[in-house]
N, C-alpha and C positions, 0 to 999 in steps of 0.2 A: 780101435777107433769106434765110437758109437754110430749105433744106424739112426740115420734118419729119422724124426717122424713125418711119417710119409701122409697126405693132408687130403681129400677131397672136397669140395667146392658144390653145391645144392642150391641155385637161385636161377630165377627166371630172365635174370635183369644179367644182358650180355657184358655193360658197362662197369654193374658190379662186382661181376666174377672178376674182370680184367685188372679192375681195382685191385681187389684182393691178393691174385696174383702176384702181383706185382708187391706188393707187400711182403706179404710171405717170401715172396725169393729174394729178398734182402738180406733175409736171417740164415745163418748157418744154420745145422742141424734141421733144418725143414724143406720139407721136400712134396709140390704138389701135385700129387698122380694121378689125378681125373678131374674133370666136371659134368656136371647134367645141367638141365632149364626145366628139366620136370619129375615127378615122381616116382612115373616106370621105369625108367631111364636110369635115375638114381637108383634104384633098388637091384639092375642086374648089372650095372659097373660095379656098384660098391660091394655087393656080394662075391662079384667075381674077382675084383680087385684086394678088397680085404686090408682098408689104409687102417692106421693106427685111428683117427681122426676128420667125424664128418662135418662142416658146418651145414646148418642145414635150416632153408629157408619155410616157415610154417605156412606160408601163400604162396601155391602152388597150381598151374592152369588144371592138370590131373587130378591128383592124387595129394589131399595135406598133406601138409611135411611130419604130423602127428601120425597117422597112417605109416606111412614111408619109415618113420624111424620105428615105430612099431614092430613093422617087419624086420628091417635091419637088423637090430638089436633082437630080435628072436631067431636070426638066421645066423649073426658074427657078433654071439655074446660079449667078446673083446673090443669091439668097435665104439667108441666112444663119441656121442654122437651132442654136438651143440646148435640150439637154436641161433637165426637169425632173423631177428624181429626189428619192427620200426616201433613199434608198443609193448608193453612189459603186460600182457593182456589178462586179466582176471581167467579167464575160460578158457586159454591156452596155457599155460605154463606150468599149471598144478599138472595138465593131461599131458602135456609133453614130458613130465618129470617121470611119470605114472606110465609112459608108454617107454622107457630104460633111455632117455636124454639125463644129462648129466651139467645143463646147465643153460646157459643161454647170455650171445653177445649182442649187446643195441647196433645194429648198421650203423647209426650214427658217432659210436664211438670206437668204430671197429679198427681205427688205425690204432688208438690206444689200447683196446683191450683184446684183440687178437692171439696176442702173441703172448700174453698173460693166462688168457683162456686155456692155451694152448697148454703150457707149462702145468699149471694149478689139476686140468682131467689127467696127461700123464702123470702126475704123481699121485692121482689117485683119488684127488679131490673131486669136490662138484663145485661148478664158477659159478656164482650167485653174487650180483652185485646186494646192497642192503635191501634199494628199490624192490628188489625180487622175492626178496624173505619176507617183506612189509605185503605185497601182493599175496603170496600163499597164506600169509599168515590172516588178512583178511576175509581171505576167499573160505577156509576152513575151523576160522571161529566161530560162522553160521553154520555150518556144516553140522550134520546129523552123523555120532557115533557109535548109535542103537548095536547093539551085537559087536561089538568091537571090543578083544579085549584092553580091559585100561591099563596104564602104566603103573598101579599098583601092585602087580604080580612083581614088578622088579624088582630086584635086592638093590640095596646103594650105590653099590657098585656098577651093579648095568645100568641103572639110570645115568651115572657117571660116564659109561661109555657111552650109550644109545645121544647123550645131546654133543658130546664131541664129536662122534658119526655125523652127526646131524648140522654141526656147523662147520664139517669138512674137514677136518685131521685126517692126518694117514695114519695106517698102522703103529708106527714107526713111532708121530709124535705123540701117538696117543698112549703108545706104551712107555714114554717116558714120561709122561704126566701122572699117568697111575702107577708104575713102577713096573710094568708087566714088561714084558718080550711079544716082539711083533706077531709069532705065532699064536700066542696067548690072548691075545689082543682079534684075531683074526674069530680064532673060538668062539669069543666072546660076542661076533657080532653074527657070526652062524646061527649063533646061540639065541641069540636079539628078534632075529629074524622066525627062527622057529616057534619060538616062546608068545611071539606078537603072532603069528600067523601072516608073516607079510613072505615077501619074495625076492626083493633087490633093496638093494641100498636107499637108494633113492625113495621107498614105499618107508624107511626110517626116517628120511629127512621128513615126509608127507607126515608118516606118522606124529614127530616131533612138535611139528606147527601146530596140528590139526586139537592136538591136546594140550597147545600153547606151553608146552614146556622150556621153549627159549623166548619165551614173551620178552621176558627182560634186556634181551639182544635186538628184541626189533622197535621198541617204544622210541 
């Protein structure tokens, strides 16, 4: 029998937690093991708890929820940590990517894309509605990438992979698109990473936009 993925809860709004809740405990396979209303709060449950799955609210009375997952995510590298926002916000969501968040659900559409969310970071992916890709992608077209190295060092191949990375395949489909095996495939984005001088996955998505390499998926 599969386990659980076991869920925590990160918002200040008692009503909305209860929401959620309740949501969530509708679905099989999900299971919700904590919640906080603020940021310290969150950072020694969740550490100590150690769920599959944070949602996590970026307006917080303490401590940003960019802070808080910062930590997290440098503390339970495995913890897979999504925002919840009432705005897709230019100055949050590139930093929440950049602080090891791995994607972000609207409050407002959170009965529909919850549980989606959910699904898409367990396997591996990063949840980005279009809206989100259009937001970074503008926020890092003015961006400055003095000292950075460019995407020319890549052979066809890793360019190949670096934007499938970057529009959220897993190992898995991406080693059947190129013909590789998921290990291979895994190398290959070790690889990405080294070669870029970046650090997490997520610093590939940033990368991607940032050099408008999937321009043609966000127009």
């Amino acid at each position: 029998m599969t386990n659980p993925v076991r869920v925590f809860l990160v918002d200040d709004h008692t009503l909305l937690r209860s929401g959620l809740i309740m949501l969530l405990e509708k679905e099989n396979g999900i299971e919700v093991v904590g919640e906080a209303e603020n940021g310290q709060t969150a950072i020694q449950k969740v550490i100590e708890i150690c769920p599959d799955v944070v949602f996590m609210d970026i307006s917080l009375p303490d401590i940003d929820g960019i802070e808080v997952t910062r930590q997290i995510c440098r503390a339970c590298p495995s913890i897979r940590v999504i925002a919840l926002t009432m705005f897709v916000e230019e100055q949050y969501l590139s930093q929440f990517l950049q602080a090891g968040g791995v994607g972000y659900v609207h409050k407002s559409a959170a009965d529909r894309d919850l549980i989606i969310a959910i699904q898409t970071v367990m396997a591996g992916q990063i949840f980005l509605r279009p809206e989100g890709v259009q937001v970074i992608a503008r926020q890092q077209q003015g961006s400055s990438s003095s000292g950075e190295i460019g995407p020319d060092v890549l052979s066809k191949r890793e360019m190949q992979g670096l934007k499938l990375v970057a529009k959220g395949y897993t190992c898995r489909e991406i080693g059947d698109q190129l013909s590789l095996s998921p290990r291979t495939v895994e190398t290959y984005r070790e690889r990405l990473t080294e070669k870029l001088e970046l650090e997490r996955r997520s610093d590939l998505v940033d990368y991607a936009l940032r050099h408008r390499l999937l321009e043609e998926d966000v127009r």
